[in-house]
N, CA, C and O atoms as a GROMACS GRO file, in nm:
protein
  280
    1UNK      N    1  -9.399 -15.488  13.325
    1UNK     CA    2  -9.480 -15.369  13.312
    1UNK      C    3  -9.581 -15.370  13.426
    1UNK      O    4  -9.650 -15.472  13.434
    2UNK      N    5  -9.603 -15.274  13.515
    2UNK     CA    6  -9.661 -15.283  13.603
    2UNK      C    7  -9.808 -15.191  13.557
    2UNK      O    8  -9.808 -15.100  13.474
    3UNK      N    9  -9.931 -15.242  13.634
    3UNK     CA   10 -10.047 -15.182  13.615
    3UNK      C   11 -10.062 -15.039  13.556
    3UNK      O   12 -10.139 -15.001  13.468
    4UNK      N   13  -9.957 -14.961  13.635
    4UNK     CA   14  -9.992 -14.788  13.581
    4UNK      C   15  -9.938 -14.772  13.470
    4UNK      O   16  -9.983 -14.682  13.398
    5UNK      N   17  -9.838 -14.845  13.427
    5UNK     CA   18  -9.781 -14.833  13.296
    5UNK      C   19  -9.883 -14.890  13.178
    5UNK      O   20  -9.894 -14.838  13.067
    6UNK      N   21  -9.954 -15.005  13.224
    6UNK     CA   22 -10.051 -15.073  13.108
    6UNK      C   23 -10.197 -14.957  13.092
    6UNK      O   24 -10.264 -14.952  12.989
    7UNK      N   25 -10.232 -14.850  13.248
    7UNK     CA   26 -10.327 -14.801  13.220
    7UNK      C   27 -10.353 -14.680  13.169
    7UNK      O   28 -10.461 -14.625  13.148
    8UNK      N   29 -10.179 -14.626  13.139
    8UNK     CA   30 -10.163 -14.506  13.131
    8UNK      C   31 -10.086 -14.478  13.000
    8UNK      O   32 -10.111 -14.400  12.908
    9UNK      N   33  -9.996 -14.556  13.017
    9UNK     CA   34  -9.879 -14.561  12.958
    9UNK      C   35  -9.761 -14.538  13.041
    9UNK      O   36  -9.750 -14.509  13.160
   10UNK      N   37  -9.648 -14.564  12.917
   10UNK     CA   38  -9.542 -14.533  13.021
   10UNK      C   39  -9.514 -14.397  13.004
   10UNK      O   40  -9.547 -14.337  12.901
   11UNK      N   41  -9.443 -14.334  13.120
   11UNK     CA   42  -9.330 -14.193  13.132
   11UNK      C   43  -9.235 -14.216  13.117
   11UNK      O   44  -9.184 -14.275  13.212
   12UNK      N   45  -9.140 -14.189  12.996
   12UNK     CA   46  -9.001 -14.167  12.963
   12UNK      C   47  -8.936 -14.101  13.010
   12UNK      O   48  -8.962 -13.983  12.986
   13UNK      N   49  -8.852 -14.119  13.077
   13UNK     CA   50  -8.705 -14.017  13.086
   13UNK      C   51  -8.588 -14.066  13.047
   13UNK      O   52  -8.555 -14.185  13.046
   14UNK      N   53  -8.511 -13.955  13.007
   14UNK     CA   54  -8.366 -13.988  12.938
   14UNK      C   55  -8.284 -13.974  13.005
   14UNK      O   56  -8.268 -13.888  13.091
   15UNK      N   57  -8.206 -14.077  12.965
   15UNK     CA   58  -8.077 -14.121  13.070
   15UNK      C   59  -7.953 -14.120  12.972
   15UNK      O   60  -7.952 -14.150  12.853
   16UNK      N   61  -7.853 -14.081  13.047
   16UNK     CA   62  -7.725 -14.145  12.940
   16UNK      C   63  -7.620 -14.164  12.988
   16UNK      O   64  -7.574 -14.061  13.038
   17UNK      N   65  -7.542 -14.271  12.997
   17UNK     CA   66  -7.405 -14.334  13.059
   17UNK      C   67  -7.296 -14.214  12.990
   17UNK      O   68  -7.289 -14.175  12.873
   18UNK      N   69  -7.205 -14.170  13.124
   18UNK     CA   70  -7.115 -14.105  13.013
   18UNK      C   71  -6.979 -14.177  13.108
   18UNK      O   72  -6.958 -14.134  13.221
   19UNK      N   73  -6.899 -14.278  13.054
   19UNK     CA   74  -6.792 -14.351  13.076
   19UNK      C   75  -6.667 -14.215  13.116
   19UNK      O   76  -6.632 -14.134  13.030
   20UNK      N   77  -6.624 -14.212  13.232
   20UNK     CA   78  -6.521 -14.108  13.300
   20UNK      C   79  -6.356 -14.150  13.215
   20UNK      O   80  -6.306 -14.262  13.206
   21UNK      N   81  -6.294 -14.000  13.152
   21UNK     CA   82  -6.191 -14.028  13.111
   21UNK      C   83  -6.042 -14.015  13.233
   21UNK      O   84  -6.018 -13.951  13.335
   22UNK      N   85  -5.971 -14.120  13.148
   22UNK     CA   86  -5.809 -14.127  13.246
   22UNK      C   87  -5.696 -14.078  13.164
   22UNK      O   88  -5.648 -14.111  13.055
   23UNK      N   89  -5.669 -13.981  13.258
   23UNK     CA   90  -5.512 -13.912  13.198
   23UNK      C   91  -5.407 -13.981  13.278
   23UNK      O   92  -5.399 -13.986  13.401
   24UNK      N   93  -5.312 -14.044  13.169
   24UNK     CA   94  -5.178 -14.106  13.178
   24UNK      C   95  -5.075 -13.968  13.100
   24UNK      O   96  -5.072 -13.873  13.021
   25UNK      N   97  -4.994 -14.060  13.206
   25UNK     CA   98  -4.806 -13.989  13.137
   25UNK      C   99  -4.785 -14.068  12.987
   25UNK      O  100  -4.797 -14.189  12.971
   26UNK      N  101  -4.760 -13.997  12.913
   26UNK     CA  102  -4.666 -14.053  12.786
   26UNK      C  103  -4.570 -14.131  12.788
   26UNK      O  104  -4.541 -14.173  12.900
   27UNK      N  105  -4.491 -14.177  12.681
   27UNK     CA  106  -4.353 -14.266  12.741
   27UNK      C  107  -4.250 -14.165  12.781
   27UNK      O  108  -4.164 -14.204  12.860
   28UNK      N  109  -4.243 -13.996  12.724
   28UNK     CA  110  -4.142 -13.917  12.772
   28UNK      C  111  -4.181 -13.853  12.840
   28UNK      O  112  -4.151 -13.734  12.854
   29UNK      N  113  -4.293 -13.942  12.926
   29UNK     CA  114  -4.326 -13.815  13.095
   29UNK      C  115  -4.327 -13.676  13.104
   29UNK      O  116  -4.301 -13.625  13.213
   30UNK      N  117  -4.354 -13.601  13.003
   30UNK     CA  118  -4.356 -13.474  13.002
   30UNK      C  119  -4.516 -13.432  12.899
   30UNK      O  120  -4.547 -13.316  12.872
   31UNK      N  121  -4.588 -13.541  12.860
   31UNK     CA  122  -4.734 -13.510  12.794
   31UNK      C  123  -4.844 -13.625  12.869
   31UNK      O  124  -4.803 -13.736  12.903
   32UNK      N  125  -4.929 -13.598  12.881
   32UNK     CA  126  -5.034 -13.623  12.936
   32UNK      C  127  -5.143 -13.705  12.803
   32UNK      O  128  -5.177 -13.636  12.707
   33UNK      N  129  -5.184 -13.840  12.812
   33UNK     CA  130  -5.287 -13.915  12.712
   33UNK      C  131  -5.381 -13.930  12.788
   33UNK      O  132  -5.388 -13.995  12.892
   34UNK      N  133  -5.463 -13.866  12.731
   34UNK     CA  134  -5.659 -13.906  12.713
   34UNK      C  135  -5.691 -14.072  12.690
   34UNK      O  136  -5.630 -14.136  12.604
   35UNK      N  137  -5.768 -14.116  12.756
   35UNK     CA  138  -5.764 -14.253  12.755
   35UNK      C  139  -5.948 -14.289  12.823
   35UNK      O  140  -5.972 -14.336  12.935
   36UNK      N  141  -6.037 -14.256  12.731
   36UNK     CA  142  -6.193 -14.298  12.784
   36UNK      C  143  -6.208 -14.469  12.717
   36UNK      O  144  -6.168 -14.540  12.625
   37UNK      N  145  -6.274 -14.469  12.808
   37UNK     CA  146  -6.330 -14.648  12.811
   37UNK      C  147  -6.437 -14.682  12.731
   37UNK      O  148  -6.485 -14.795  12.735
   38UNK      N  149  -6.477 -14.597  12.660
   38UNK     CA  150  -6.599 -14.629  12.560
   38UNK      C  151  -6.652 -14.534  12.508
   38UNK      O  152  -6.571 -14.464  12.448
   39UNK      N  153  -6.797 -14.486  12.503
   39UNK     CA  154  -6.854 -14.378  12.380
   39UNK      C  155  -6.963 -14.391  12.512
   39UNK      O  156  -6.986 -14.478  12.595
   40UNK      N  157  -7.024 -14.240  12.482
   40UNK     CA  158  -7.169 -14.211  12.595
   40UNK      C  159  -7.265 -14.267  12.515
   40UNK      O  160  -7.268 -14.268  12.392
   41UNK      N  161  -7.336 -14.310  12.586
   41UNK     CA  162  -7.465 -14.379  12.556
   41UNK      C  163  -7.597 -14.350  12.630
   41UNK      O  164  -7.628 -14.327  12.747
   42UNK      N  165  -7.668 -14.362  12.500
   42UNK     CA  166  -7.819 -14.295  12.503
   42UNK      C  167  -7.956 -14.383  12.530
   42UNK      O  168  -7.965 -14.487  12.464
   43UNK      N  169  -8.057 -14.353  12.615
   43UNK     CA  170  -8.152 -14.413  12.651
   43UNK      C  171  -8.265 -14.349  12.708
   43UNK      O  172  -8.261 -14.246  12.776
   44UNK      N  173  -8.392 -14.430  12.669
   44UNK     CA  174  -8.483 -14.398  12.787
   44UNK      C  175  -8.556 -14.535  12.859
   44UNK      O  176  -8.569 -14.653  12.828
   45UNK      N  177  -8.602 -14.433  12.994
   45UNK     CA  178  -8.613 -14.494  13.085
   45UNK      C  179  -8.743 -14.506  13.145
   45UNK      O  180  -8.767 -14.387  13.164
   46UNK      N  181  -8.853 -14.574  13.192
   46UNK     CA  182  -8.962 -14.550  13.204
   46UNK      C  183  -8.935 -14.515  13.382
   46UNK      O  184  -8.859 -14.569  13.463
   47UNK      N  185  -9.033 -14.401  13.399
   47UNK     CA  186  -9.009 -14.402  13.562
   47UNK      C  187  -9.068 -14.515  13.628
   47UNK      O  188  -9.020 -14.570  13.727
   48UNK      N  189  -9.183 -14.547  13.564
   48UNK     CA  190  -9.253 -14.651  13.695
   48UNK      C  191  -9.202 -14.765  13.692
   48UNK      O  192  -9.179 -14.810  13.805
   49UNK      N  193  -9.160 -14.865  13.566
   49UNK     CA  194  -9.148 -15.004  13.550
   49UNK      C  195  -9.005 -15.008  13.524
   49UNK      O  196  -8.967 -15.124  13.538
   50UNK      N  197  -8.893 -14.917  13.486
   50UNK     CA  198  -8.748 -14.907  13.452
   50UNK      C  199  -8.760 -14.967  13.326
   50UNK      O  200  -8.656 -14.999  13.271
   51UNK      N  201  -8.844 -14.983  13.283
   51UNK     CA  202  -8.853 -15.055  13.118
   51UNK      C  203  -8.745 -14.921  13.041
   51UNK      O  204  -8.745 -14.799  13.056
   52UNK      N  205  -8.663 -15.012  12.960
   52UNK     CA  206  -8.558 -14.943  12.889
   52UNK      C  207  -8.564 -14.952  12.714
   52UNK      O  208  -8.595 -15.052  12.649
   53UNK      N  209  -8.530 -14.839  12.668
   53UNK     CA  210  -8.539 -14.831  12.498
   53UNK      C  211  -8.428 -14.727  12.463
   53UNK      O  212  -8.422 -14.615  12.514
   54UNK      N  213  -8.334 -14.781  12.362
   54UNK     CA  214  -8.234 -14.720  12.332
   54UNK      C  215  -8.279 -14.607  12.245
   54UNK      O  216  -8.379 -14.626  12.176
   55UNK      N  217  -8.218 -14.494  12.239
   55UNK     CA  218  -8.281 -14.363  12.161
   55UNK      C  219  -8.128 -14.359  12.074
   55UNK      O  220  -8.021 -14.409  12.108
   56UNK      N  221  -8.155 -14.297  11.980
   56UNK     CA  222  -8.012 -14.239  11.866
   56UNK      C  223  -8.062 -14.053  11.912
   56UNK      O  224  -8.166 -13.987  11.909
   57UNK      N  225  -7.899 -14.027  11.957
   57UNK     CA  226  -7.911 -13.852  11.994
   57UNK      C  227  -7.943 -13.812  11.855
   57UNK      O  228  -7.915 -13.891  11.764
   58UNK      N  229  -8.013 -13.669  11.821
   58UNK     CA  230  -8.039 -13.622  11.736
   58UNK      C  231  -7.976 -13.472  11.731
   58UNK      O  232  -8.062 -13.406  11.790
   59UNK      N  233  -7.872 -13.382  11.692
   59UNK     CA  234  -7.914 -13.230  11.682
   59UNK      C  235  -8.022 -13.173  11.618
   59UNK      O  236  -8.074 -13.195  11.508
   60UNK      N  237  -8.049 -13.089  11.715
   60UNK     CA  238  -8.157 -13.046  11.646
   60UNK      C  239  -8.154 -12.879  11.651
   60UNK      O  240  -8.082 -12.847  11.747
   61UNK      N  241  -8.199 -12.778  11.593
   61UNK     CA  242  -8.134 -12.673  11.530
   61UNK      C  243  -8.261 -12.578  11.623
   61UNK      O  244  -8.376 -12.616  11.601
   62UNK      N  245  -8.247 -12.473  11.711
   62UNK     CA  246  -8.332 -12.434  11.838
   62UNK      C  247  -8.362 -12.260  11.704
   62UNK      O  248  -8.295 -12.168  11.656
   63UNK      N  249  -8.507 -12.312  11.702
   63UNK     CA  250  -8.515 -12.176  11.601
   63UNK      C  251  -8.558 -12.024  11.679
   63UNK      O  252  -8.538 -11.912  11.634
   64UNK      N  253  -8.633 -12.067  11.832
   64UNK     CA  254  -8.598 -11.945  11.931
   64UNK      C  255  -8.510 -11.859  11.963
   64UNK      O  256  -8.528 -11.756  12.028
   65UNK      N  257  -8.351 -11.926  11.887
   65UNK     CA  258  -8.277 -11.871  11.921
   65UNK      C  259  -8.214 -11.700  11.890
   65UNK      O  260  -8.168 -11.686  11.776
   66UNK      N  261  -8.210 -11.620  11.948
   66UNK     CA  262  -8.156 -11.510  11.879
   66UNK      C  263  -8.041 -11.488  11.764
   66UNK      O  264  -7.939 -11.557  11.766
   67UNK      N  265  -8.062 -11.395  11.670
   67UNK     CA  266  -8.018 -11.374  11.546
   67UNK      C  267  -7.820 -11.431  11.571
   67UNK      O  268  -7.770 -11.407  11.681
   68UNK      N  269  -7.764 -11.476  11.502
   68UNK     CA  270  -7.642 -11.487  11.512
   68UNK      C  271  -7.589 -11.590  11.656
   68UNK      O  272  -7.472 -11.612  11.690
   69UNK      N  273  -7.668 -11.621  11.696
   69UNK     CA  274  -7.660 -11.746  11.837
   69UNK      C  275  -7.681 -11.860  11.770
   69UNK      O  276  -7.745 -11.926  11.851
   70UNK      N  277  -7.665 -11.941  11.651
   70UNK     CA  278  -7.685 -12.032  11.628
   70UNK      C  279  -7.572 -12.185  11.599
   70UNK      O  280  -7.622 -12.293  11.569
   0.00000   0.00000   0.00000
């Protein structure tokens, strides 16, 4: 933790790994399989010190939204 972080606190920002998917041939070469390497993952990130803390995504329900946009 560096000084500005102890005098201030820290600044969070969110980050999140999203693992790139691979399309393969099937065994009868005529369909295409989805094949990702893991699950996206969620975090934050402090800007000044990179100090890291795992977050759980949340939905959350945007009540600005116009009538029937929900």
């Amino acid at each position: 933790m560096n000084l500005f972080c102890r005098l201030f606190g820290h600044t969070w920002v969110h980050q999140s790994e999203n693992p790139k998917i691979r399309w393969t041939a099937a065994e009868n070469m005529s369909e295409m399989q989805m094949q990702g390497p893991g699950e996206v993952r969620f975090w934050e990130e402090c800007a000044r010190c990179k100090e890291r803390r795992e977050v759980q995504p949340t939905a959350r329900r945007v009540e600005s939204a116009p009538p029937g946009v929900r």
